[in-house]
VOLUMSE-790110 format. One record per residue: residue in three letters; x, y, z of N, C-alpha, C in turn. Coordinates in steps of 0.001 Angstrom, whole numbers. Layout:
<rs>
<rest = ALA; n.x = X; n.y = Y; n.z = Z; ca.x = X; ca.y = Y; ca.z = Z; c.x = X; c.y = Y; c.z = Z>
...
</rs>
This chain:
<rs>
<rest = UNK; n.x = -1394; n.y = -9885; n.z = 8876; ca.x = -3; ca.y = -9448; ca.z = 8885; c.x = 190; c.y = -8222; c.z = 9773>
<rest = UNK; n.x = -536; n.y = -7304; n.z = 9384; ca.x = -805; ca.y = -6160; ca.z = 10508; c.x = -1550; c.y = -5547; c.z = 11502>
<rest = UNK; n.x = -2627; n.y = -6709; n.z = 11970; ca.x = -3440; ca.y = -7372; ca.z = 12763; c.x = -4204; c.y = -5903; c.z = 12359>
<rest = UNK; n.x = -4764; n.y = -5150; n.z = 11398; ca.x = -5500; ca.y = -3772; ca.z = 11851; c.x = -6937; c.y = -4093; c.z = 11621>
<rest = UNK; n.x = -7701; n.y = -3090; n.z = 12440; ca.x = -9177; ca.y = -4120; ca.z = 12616; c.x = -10345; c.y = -2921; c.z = 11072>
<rest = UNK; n.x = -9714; n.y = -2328; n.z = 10142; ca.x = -10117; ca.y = -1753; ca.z = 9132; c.x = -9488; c.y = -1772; c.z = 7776>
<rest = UNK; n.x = -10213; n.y = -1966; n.z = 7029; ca.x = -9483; ca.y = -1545; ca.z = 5874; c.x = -8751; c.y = -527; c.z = 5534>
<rest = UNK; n.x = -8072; n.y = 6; n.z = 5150; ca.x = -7506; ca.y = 1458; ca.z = 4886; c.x = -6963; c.y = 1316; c.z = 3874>
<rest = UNK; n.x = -7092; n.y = 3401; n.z = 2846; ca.x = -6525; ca.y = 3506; ca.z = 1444; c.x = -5180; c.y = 2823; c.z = 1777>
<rest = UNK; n.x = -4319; n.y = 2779; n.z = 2542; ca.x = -3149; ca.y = 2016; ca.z = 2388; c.x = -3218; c.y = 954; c.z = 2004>
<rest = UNK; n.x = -4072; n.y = -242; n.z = 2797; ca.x = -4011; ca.y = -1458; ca.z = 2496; c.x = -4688; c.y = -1781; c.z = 667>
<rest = UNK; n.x = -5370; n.y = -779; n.z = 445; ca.x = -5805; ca.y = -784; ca.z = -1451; c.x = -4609; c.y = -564; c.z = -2074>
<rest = UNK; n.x = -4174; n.y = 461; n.z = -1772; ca.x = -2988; ca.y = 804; ca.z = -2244; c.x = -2106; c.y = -991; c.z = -2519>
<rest = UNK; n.x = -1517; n.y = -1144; n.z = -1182; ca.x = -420; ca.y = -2054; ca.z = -1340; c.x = -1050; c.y = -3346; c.z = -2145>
<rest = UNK; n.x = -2206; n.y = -3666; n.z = -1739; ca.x = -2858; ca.y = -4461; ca.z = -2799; c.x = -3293; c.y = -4436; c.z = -4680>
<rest = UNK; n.x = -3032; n.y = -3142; n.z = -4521; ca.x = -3283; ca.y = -2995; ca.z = -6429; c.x = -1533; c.y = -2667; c.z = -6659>
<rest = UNK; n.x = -857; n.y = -2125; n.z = -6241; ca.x = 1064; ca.y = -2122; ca.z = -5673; c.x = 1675; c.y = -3675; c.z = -6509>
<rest = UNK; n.x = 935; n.y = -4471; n.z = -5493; ca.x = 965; ca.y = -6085; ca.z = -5633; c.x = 652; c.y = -6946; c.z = -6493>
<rest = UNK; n.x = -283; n.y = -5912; n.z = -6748; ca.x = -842; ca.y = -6909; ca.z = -8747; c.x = -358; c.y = -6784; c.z = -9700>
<rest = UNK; n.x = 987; n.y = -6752; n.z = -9788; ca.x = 1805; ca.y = -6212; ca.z = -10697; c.x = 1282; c.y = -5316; c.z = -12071>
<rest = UNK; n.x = 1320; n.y = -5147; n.z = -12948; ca.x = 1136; ca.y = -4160; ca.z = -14166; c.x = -5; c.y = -4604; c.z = -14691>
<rest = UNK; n.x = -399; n.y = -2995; n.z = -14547; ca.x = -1434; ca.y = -2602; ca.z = -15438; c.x = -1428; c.y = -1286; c.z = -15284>
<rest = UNK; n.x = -2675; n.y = 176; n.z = -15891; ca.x = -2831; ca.y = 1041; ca.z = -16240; c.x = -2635; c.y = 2303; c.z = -14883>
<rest = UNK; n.x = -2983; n.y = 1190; n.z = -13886; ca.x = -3265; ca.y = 2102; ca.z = -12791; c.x = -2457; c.y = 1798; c.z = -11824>
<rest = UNK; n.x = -1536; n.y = 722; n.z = -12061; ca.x = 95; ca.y = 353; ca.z = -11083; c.x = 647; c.y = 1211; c.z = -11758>
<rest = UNK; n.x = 1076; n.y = 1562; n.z = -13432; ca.x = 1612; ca.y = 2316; ca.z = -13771; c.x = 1585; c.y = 3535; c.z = -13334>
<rest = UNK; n.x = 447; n.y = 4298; n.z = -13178; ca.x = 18; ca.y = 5437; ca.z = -12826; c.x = 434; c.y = 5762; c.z = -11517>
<rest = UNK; n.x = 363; n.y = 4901; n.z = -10452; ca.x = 843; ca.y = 5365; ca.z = -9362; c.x = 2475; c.y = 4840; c.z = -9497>
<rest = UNK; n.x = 2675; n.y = 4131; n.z = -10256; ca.x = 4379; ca.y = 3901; ca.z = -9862; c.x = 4960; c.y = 5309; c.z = -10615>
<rest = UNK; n.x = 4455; n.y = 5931; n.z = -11258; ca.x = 5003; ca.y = 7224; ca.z = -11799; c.x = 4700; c.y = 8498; c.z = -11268>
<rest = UNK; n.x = 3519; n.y = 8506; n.z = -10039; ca.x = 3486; ca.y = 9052; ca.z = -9413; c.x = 4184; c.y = 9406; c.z = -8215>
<rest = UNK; n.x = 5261; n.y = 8402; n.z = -7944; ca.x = 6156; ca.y = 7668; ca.z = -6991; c.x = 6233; c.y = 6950; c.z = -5708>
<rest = UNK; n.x = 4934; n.y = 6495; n.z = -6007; ca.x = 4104; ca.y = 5119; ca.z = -4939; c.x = 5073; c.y = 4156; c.z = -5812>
<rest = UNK; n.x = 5703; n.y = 2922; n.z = -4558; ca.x = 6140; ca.y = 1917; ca.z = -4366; c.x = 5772; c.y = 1084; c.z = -2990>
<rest = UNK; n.x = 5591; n.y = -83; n.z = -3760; ca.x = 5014; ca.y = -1095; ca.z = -2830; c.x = 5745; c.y = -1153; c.z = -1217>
<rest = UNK; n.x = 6827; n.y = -709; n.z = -895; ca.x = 7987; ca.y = -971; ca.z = -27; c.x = 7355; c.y = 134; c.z = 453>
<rest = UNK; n.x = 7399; n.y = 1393; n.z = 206; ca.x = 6991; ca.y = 2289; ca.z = 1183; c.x = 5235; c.y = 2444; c.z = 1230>
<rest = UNK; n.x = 4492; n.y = 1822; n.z = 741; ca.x = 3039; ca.y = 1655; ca.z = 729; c.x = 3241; c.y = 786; c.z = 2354>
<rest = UNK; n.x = 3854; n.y = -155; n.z = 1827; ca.x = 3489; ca.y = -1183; ca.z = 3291; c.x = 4621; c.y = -684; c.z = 4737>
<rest = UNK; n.x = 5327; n.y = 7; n.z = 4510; ca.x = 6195; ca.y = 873; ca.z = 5495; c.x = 5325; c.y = 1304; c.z = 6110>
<rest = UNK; n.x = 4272; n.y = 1968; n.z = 5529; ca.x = 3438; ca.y = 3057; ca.z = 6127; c.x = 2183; c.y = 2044; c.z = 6446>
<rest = UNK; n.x = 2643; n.y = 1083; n.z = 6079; ca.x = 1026; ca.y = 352; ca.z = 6865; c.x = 1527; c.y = -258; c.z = 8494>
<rest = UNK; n.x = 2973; n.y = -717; n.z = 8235; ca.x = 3619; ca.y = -803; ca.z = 9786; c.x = 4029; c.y = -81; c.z = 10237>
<rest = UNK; n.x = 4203; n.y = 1238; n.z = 9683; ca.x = 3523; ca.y = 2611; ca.z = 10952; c.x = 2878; c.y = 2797; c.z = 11271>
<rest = UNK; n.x = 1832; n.y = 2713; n.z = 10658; ca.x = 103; ca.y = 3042; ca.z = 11625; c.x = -329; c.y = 1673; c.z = 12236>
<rest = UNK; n.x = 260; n.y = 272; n.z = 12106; ca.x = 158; ca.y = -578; ca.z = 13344; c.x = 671; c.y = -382; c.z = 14303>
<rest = UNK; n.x = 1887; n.y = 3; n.z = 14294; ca.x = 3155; ca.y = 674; ca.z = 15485; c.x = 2457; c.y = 1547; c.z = 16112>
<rest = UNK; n.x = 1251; n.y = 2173; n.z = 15227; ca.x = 1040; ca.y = 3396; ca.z = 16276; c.x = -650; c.y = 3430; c.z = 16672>
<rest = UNK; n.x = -791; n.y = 2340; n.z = 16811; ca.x = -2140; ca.y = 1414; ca.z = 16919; c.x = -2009; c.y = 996; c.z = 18553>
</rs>
């Protein structure tokens, strides 16, 4: 999707974001991580790739 040639904490991020509920989606959704701006910021750092 974002052709990037590494993994990155972003892409964990948007992937546990994505698994809907549990202990540690909670935790970051109250931290005020959302999936929409997790992956915003993953097509910024392709944009800037």
């Amino acid at each position: 999707m974002f052709h990037h040639s590494q993994v990155e904490p972003l892409h964990l991020l948007a992937a546990a974001l994505t698994e809907g509920s549990s202990d540690g989606v909670n935790l970051l959704q109250e931290a005020g991580f959302t999936k929409e701006q997790v992956l915003e910021g993953l097509k910024s750092a392709a944009d800037y790739q």
